[in-house]
N, C-alpha and C positions, 0 to 999 in steps of 0.2 A: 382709690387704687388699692389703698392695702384691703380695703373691707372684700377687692375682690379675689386678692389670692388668698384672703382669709377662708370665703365659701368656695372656694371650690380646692382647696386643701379640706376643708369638713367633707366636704362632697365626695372624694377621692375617700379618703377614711371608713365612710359608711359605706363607698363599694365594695373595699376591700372587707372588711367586716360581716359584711349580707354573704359573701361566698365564700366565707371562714367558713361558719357555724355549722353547717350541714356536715362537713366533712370532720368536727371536732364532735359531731354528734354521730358519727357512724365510728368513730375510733373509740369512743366511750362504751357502745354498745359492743364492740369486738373485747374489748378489754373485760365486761360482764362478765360477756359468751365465755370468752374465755377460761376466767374465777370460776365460772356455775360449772363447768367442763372438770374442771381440777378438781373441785370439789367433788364432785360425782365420783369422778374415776378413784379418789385415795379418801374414799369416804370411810372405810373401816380403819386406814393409819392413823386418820385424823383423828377419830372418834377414841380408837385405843391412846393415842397420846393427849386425849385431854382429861380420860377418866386418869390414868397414869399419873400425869401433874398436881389433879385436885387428890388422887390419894397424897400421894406425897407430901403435901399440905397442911392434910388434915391428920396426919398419921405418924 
């Protein structure tokens, strides 16, 4: 008896699981999109504030 609310507790788990992933893999790729986005748009502040830091640095 316990062996069978044991598999079908694992059985439940793996469904829940199977229909996670896809939607944890489409918020990963919005989250990218989104970085590559940012990056794009304040590509010259970025770039002015990193030459700015390593002078400072080095200077």
């Amino acid at each position: 008896m316990l062996n069978y609310w044991f598999e079908r507790g694992v059985q439940k788990l793996r469904e829940r699981r199977g229909s996670a992933a896809p939607m944890e893999m489409v918020q990963g790729a919005i989250l990218i999109a989104l970085a590559v986005a940012i990056g794009i748009i304040f590509k010259s502040e970025i770039t002015e504030f990193v030459n700015n830091t390593f002078k400072d640095l080095n200077g």
